[in-house]
C-alpha positions as CSV (number, residue, x, y, z in Angstrom):
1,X,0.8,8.9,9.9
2,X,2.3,9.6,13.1
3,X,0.2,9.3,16.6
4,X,2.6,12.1,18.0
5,X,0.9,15.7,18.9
6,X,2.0,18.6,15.6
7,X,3.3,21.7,16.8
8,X,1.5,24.7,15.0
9,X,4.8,26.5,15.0
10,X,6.5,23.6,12.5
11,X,6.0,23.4,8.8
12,X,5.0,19.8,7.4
13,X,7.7,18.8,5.7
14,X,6.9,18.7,1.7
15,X,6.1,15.3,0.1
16,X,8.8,14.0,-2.4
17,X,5.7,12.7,-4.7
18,X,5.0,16.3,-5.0
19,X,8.3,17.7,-5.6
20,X,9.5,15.1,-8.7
21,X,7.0,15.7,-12.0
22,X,4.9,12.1,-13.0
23,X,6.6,12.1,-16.0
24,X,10.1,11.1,-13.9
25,X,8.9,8.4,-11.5
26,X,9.6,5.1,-12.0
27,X,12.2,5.9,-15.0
28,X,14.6,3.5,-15.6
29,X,18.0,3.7,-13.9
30,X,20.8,4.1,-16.4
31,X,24.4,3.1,-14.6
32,X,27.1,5.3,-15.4
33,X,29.8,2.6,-15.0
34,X,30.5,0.4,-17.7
35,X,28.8,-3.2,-16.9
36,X,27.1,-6.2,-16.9
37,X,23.2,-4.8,-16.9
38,X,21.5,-6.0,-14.0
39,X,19.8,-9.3,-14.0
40,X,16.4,-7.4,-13.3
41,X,14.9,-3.8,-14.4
42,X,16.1,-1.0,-12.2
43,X,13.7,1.8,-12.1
44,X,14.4,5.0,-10.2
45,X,11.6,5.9,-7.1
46,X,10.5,9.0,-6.2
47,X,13.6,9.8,-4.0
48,X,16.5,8.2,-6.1
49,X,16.1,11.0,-9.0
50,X,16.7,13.7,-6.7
51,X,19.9,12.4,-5.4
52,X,21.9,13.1,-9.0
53,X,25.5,12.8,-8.3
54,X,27.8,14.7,-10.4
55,X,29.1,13.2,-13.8
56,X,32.7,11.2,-13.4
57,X,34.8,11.4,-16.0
58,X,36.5,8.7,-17.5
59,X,40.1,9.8,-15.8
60,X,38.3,9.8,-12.3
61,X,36.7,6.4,-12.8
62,X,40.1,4.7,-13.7
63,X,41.0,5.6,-10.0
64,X,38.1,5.2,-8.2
65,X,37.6,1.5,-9.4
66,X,40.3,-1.0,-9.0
67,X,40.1,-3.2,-12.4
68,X,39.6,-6.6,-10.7
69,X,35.9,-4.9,-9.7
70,X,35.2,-5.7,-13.6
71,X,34.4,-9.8,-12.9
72,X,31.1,-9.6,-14.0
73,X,30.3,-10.2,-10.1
74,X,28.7,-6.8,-9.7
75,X,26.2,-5.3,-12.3
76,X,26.7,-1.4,-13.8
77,X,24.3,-0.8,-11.4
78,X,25.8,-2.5,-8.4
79,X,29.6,-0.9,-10.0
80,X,27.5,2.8,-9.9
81,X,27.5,2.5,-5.7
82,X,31.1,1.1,-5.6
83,X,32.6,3.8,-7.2
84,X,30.4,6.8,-5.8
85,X,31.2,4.9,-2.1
86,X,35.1,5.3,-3.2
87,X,34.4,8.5,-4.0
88,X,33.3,9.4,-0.4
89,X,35.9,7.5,1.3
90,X,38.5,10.0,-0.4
91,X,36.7,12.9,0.7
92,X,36.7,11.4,4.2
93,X,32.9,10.4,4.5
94,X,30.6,7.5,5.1
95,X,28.4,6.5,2.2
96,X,24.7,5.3,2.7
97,X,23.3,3.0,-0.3
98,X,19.4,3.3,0.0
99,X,19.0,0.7,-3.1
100,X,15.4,-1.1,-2.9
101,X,14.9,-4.3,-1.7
102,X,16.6,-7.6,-4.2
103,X,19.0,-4.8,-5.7
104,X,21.7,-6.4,-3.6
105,X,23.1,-4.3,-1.0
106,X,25.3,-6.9,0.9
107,X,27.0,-8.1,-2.5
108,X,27.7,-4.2,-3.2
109,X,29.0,-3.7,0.2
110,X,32.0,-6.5,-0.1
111,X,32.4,-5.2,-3.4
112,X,33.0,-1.6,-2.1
113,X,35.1,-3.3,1.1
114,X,36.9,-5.5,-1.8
115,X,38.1,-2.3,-4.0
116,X,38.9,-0.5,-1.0
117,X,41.3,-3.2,0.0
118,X,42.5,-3.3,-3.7
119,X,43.3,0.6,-3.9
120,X,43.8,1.4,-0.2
121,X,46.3,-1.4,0.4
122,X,47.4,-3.6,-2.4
123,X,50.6,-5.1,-1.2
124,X,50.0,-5.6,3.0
125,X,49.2,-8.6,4.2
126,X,46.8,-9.9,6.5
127,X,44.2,-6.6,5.8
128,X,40.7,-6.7,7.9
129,X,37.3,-5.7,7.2
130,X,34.5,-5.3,9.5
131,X,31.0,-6.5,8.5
132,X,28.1,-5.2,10.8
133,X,24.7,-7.2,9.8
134,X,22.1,-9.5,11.3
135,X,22.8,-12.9,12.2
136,X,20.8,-14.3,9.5
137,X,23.2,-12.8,6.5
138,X,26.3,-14.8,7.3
139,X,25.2,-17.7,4.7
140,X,24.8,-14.5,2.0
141,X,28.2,-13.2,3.2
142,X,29.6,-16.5,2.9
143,X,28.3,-16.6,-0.7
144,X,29.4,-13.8,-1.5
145,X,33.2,-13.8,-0.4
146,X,33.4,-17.2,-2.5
147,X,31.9,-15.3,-5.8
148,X,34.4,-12.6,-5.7
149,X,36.9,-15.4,-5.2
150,X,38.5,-13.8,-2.2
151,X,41.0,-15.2,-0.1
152,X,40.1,-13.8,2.8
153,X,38.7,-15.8,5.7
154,X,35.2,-14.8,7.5
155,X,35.3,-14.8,11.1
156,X,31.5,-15.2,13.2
157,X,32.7,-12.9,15.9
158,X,30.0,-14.9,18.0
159,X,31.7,-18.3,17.6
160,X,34.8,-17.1,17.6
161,X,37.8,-14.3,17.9
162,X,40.2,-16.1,16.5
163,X,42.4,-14.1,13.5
164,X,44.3,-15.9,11.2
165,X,47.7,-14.9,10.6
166,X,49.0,-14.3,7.0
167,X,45.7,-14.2,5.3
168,X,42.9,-11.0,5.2
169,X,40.3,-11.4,7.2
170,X,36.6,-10.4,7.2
171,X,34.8,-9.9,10.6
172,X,30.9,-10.7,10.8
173,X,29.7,-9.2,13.5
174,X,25.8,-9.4,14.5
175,X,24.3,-6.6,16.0
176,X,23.0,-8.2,19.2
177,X,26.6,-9.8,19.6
178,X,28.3,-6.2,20.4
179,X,27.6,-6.2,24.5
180,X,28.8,-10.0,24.9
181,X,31.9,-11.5,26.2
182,X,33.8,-14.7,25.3
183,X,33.8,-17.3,28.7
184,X,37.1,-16.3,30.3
185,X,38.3,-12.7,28.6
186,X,37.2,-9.0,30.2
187,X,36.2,-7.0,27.2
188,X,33.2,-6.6,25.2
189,X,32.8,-7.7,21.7
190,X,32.5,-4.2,20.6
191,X,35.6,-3.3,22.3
192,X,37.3,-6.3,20.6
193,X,36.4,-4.9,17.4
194,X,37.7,-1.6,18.2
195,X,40.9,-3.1,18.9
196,X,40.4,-5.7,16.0
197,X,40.4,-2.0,14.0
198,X,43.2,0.0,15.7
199,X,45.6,-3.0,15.6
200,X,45.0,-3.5,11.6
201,X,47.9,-4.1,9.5
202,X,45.7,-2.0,7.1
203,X,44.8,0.6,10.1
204,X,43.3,3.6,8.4
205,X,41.9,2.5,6.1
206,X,39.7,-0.4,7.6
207,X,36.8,-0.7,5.1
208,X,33.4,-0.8,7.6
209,X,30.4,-2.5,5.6
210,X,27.0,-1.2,8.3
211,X,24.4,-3.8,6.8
212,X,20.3,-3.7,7.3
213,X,21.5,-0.6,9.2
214,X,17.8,-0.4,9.6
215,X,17.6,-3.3,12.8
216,X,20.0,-0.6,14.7
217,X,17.5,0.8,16.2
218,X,16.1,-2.5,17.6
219,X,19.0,-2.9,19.5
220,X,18.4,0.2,21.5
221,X,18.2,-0.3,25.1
222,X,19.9,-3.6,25.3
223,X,23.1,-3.3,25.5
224,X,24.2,-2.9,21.7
């Protein structure tokens, strides 16, 4: 319920309760990606159903999902958002997972930030990747870099700016962080990730992972 006066002149918009017949709520998800199942049931909600993507044939998957993606890390369910992300990416848009709390969103986003590095840029060295979150996720970021096995290394952009040579590199960069400055340089953090993008040896094609995306709007007002 919102406090906020209603103007007579603007339709309420329709429920999506109302809009999806009983018998379809809470049906179980069935990936489309062959995988591990996921460790939990997965049941669609009253939104999910009505965002159906269209079918991807077996050609299509083989280049939308880079092999090494098959490590049993992710589940079919996790694999579903990696490849429909991919998908986006080609068609030069962002892609929003709206998965339910313990589906795991952060694993899924350096999954989708791992196959992009895997498809977009297989043979350069030194490739970055730029993970928005809150500061609270780095130990689950840390986790999760070691269970894909990646050799990249995970920079706290508030401890530190300092970019390894020679090896990929992972940026973790907290929300609240974005209006500081290091003792001694000029520029912002958020302007020391733009450049951290623009000067990319995989420049392009930067994967950007935009984690509990939700706390955004907390930040309004001061200074991120």
């Amino acid at each position: 319920p919102s406090s906020e006066p209603q103007d007579p002149h603007i339709s309420k918009p329709r429920s999506f309760a109302r809009t999806l017949p009983p018998s379809l709520m809470n049906e179980p998800y069935e990936p489309f990606t062959p995988g591990l199942p996921h460790p939990t049931p997965v049941r669609h909600t009253q939104t999910s159903k009505l965002a159906k993507p269209n079918a991807i044939s077996d050609a299509e998957m083989q280049t939308l999902l880079a092999p090494e993606l098959r490590n049993g890390v992710l589940s079919a369910v996790q694999l579903d958002a990696v490849v429909l992300a991919r998908k986006a990416h080609l068609q030069n848009q962002a892609f929003l997972v709206g998965d339910g709390t313990g589906i795991g969103k952060g694993r899924t986003g350096i999954g989708s930030a791992y196959n992009g590095l895997l498809l977009d840029a297989p043979e350069v060295v030194g490739r970055r990747v730029v993970y928005f979150s809150t500061a609270n996720v780095i130990e689950a970021l840390m986790r999760d870099v070691r269970d894909f096995r990646l050799s990249a290394k995970v920079v706290d952009l508030r401890k530190s700016r300092g970019i390894p040579r020679g090896s990929d590199c992972i940026l973790f960069v907290s929300y609240y962080s974005l209006p500081n400055k290091t003792k001694g340089e000029s520029e912002t953090n958020a302007e020391f990730v733009e450049r951290f993008i623009r000067e990319a040896p995989n420049a392009g094609t930067v994967p950007l992972i935009i984690d509990e995306s939700h706390n955004v709007k907390n930040c309004h007002g001061k200074g991120a």
